[in-house]
Every structure is written in C-alpha cells, then in structure tokens.
C-alpha positions in Angstrom: -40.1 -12.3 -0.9 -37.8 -10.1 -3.2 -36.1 -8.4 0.0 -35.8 -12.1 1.6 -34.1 -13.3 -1.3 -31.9 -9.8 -1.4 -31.0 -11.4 2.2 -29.9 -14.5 1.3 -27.5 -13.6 -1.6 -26.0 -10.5 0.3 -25.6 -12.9 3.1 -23.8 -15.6 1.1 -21.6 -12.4 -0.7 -20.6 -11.0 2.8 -19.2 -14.7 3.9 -17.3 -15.0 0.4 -16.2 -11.8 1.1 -15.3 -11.9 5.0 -13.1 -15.0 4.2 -11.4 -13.6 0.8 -10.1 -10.6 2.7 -9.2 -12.2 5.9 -7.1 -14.6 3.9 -5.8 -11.5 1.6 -4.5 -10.0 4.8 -2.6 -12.9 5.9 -1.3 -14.0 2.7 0.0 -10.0 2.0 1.9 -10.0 4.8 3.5 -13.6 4.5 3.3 -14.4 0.9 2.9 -11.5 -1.5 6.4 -10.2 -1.7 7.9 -13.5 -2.1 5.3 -14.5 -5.1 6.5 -11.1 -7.1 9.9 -12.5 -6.8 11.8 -9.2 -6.9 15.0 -8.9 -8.1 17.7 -7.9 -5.9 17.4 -4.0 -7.4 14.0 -4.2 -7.2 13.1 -3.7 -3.6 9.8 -2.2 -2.7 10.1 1.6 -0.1 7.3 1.6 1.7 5.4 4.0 0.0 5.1 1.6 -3.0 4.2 -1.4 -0.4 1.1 0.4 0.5 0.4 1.8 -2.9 0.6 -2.3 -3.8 -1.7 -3.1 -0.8 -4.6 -1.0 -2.3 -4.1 -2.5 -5.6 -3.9 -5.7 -4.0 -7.1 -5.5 -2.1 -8.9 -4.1 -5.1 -7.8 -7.3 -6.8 -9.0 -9.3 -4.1 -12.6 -7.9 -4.5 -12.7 -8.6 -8.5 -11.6 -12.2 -7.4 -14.3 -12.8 -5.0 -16.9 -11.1 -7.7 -15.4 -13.8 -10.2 -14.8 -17.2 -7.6 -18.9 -16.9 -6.5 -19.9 -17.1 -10.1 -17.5 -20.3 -10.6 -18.5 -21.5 -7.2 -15.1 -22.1 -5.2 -12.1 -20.1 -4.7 -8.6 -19.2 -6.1 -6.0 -21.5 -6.4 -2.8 -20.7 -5.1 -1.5 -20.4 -8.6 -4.1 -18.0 -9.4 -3.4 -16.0 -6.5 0.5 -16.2 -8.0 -1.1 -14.5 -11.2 -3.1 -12.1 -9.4 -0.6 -10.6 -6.7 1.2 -10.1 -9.9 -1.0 -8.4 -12.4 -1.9 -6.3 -8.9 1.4 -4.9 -8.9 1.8 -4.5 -12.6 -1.6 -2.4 -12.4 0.0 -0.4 -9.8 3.6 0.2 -11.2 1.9 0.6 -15.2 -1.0 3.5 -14.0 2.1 5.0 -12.0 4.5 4.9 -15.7 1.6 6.5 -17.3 0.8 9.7 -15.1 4.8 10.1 -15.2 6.4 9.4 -18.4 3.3 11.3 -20.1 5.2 14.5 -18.7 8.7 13.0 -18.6 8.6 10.9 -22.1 9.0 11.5 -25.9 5.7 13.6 -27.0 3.9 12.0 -29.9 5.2 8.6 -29.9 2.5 6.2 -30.7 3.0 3.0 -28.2 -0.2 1.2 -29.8 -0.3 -2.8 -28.8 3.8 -2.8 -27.9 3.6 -2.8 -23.7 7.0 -4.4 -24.0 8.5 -1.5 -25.6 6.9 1.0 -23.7 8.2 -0.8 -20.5 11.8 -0.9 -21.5 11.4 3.4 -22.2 9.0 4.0 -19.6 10.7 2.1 -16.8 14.0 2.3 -15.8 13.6 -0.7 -13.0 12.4 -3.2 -15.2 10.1 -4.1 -12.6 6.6 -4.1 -14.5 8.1 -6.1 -17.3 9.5 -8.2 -14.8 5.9 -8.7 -13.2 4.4 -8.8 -16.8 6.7 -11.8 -17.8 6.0 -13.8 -14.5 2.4 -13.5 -15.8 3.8 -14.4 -19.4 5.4 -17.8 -18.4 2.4 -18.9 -16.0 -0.3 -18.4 -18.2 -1.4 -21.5 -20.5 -0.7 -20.9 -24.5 -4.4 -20.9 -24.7 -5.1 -18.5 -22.5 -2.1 -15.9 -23.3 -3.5 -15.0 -26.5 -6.6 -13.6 -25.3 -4.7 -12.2 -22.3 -2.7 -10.0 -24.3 -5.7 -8.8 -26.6 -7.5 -7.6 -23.2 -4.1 -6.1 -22.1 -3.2 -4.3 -25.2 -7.1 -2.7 -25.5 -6.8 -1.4 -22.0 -3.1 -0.3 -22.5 -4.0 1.2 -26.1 -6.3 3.5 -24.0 -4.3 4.6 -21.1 -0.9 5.8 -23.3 -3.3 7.6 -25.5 -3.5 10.3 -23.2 -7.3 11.5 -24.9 -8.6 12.4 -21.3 -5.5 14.4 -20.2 -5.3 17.5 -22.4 -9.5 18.2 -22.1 -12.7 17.4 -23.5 -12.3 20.5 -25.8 -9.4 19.8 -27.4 -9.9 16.6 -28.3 -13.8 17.0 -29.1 -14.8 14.2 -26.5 -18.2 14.5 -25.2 -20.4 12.2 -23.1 -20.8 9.5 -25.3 -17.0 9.9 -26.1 -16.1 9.7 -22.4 -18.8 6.5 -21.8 -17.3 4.5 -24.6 -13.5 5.0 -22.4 -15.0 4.5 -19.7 -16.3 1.0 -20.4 -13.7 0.2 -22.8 -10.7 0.7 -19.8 -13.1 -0.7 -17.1 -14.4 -3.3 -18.9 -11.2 -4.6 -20.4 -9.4 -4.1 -17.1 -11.3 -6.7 -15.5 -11.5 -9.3 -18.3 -7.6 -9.1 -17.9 -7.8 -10.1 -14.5 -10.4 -12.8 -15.4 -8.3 -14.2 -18.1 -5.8 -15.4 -15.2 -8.4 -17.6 -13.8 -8.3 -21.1 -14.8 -11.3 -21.9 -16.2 -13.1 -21.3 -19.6 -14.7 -17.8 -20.0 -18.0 -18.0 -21.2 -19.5 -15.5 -23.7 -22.5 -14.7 -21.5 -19.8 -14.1 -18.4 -17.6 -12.1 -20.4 -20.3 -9.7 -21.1 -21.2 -9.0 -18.0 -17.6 -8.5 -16.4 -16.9 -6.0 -19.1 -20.0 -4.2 -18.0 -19.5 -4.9 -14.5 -16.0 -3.2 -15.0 -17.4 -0.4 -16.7 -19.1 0.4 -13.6 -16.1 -0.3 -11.4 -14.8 2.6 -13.8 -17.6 4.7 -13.4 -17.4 4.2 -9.7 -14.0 5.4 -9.3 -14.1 8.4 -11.5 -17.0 9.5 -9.4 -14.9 9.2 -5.9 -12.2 10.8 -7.6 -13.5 13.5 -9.3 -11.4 15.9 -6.9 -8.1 14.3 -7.9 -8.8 14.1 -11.7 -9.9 17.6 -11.9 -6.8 19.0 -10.6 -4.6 16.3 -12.4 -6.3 18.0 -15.7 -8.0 14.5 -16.6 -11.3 14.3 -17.9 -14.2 11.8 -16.8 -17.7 11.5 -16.8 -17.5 12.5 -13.5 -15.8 15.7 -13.7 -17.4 16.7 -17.0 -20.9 16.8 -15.3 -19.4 18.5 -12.6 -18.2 20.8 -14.9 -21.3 21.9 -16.2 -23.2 21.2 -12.4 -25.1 18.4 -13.5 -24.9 15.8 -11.0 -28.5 14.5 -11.6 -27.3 13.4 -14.6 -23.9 11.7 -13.7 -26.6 9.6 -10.9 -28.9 8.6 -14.2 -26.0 6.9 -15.7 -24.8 5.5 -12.4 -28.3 3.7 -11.8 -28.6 2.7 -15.7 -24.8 1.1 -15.1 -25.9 -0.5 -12.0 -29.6 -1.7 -13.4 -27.3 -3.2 -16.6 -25.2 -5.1 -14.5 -27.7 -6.9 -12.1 -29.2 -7.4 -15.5 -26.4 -9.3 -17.0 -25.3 -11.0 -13.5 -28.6 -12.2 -13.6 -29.3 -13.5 -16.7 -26.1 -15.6 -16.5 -26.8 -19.4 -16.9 -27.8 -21.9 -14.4 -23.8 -22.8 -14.0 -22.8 -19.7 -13.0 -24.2 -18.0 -9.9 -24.7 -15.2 -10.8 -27.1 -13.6 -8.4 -24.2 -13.9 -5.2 -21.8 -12.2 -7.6 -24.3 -9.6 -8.1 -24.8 -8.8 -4.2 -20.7 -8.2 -4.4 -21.1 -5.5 -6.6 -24.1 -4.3 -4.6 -21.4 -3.3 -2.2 -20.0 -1.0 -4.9 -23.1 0.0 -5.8 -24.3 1.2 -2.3 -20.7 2.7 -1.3 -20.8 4.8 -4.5 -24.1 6.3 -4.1 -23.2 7.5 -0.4 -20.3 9.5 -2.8 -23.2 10.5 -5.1 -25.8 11.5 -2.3 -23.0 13.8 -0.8 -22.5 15.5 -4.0 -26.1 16.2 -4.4 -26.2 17.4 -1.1 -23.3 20.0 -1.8 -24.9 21.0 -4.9 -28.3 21.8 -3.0 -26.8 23.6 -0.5 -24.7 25.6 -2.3 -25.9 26.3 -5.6 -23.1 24.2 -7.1 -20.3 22.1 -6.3 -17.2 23.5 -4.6 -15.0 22.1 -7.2 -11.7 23.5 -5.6 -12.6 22.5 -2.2 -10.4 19.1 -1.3 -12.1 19.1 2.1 -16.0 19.4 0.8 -15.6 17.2 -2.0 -13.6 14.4 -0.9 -15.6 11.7 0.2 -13.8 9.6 3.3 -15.7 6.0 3.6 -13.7 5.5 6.9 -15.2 8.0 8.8 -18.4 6.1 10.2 -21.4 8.2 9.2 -20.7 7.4 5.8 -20.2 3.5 6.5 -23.6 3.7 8.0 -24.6 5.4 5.0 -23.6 2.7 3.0 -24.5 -0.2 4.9 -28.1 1.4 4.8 -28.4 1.6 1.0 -27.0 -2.4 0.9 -29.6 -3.4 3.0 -32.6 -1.6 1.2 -31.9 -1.0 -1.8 -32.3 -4.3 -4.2 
C-alpha cells in the first residue's frame, strides 16, 4: 500500500513537473528577457544568458514544489516576479564572490542591499531587478519580503565561510545553523512572491525544505567550494574523511522534510510537494553514493581530483542511478 501510494504522488509530481518545465522552456526563450525589462546598457553576453537559464530553471522547480501545495499554477504576474528574483539571485551570488576580493575590507553591509548594490554593482542591474520586484509586490507582502531578503543577504556579505572554519571557530553546528538559515530563507523569499497567504505550518517546512536544497548543493559542489576556499558541511566532513556522517545529516534533512510536507493541513497538499523534493532527494544521494564509493576504494577522497569528484547527472548511468533511488526509496 505505502509503495502504491509513493506511486501515485510521484506520478502526479512528475506531471506538475513535465508541464512546469516544458512551459519554462518556451516562456525563456519568448518571454523572459522582455519581463526583466533591461535597460538599454544593460544587455545580457551570452555567458550571463545561460548563467540566468540555470537560475531560472532552479526557480522553476521551487515554483512547482510551491504551486502543488496551493493546488494550481503561477500566474503570469508571478512568473513576472520570479524571472526577476531569478536573475537577481544570479547577478547578487555573482557581486558576492567578486566584490569580496575587489571591495572595501571590513565594511559591514548588514540589512542595506540597496547600498551594497550601488558599491557592488557598477550596471545597476540587480537593483534594477530588485526594484521591479519592489513595485510589484503588494505593501503587505513587501514587508515580509524584505525581512527574508535581508536574513539571507546578512549571511552571504558576511563572508564567515570564506576565510575557514578555523579562523572563524565555526564547527558543525556552526555550519548547519548557515546552512538552513541561507537555504531556508532563500526559498521563503521566493515564496513570498506568490500571491497567496503563507501559512505558519508552510512556512516551516519551506525553510526546512530549503535547508536541504542548501545541503544538496554544497554536497554536489564540494569540489568547487573547496578550491574557492569556502567552507560547508560538505567540505568540512570531507575534510576530516567522514562522509558517513555528512549522509546521516542528509537522511535526517530529508526524514524532517517529508515530516513537515506531511503534516501540512488538509488545504495544502502536501504529500505531491513532497514527491518534488524526492527528486532532490534521490539525485543527491547518487552524488553521496559516489563519494562513498571513492572513499572505499581509495582510503579517502581525492579531494584535488576535479575529474573523480565531480559528479555529472547528464551522463546516463547516474540518471539511472537516480531514477532507481526515486522509485524505491519512499
């Protein structure tokens, strides 16, 4: 009965998410663009096009996780909103890895994006994306908008994961509270441009559910942050060659968020949201399997090897991979 009703849900989430990215696709390629509005400096090279796309489409997904619990899809004004907090994602993470070289060292930036935009950014182009949000948004919902935006930004310009864990003292509790504090906050941020009300029960299991999104990522890109000098869960338990561990706190994310997707009320359906992040869920533990696998086989992990520790979901043994673990695991 359990694995029939695992088929139902992960049925319905495949068809919410088949249609979501089908109509993504098209309405990048027609649409996107023209809703950022770009001013006549601010055209887009084509390197920063597909850097958008990927933000885009990771947008896309947290709007499908969101539209199953409501029950019906984006508006097109809430695909307006979303294209453009997509790109303002993008072009902020992309401010942050470069003016923490390029800018003024010890300048605290704490809740003032807008002022941090006018140093960082010498385009103007994620405040201009930032105030096209700013004059959509209902008075009602701003407010809490910008106390999402400001906890996630707070966090990124503070710049406590780039200089090491032993400088700053952070340790695995340290890094799980940033971890769920970015992750979780990121994704409120792009649930406070939906429409309707967020309940208290939903807003605690996004913020979980985008503490795991966080998780996820830092665990595929524990290559990347290791040679960019940024600490995460990730690389610190690669550090000390305890990937066992890093899995434990993977499955105790995941087990929390089916939890909370579950126990959502009777309005919200939360059990086809949860088989969306079962996707994630599965996808990441190919990434964690491979690890182990390393680890086994060579006593630890090859930490400076790009080629052994990069993790490639396109290539199709690891698809198949993945699309076993989403159809037996629960």
């Amino acid at each position: 009965m359990q694995r029939l009703r695992h088929g139902y849900y992960l049925f319905h989430a495949t068809v919410w998410l088949t249609l979501a990215f089908l109509r993504a696709a098209w309405y990048f390629k027609t649409r996107a663009l023209h809703d950022l509005a770009l001013p006549r400096s601010g055209d887009l090279s084509s390197r920063e096009k597909r850097r958008l796309q990927h933000y885009f489409y990771g947008a896309t997904y947290l709007s499908v996780v969101f539209c199953t619990l409501r029950g019906y899809p984006r508006s097109r004004r809430e695909k307006h909103l979303f294209t453009n907090l997509a790109a303002l994602a993008y072009f902020f993470d992309d401010l942050v890895e470069t003016f923490r070289e390029e800018g003024e060292p010890g300048v605290l930036w704490r809740d003032n994006p807008e002022e941090y935009g006018h140093a960082a950014d010498s385009r103007g182009l994620a405040l201009h994306f930032l105030h096209n949000i700013y004059r959509e948004l209902p008075a009602a919902d701003l407010d809490e908008f910008k106390r999402f935006m400001h906890r996630v930004f707070n966090i990124e310009t503070a710049g406590r994961q780039q200089s090491g864990a032993q400088i700053y003292g952070l340790e695995n509790r340290d890094l799980e509270k940033i971890t769920a504090e970015k992750g979780g906050c990121s994704v409120l941020l792009f649930r406070r441009v939906l429409a309707h009300p967020l309940s208290a029960g939903e807003q605690n299991a996004l913020y979980q559910f985008g503490a795991l999104i966080q998780l996820c990522d830092d665990i595929f890109d524990l290559w990347h942050d290791r040679q960019a000098g940024t600490v995460t869960l990730a690389t610190y338990r690669a550090e000390q060659n305890d990937m066992e561990r890093l899995r434990e706190m993977f499955e105790s994310r995941v087990s929390g968020v089916k939890e909370a997707f579950w126990g959502l009320s009777p309005g919200l359906s939360g059990q086809t949201g949860w088989a969306c992040v079962h996707f994630l869920a599965s996808v990441t533990r190919v990434c964690l399997r491979h690890y182990a696998d390393l680890q086994k086989k060579r006593g630890t992990l090859p930490l400076g090897d790009r080629a052994a520790m990069v993790v490639d979901m396109e290539k199709w043994r690891n698809r198949l991979l993945a699309m076993r673990e989403l159809l037996t695991r629960t």
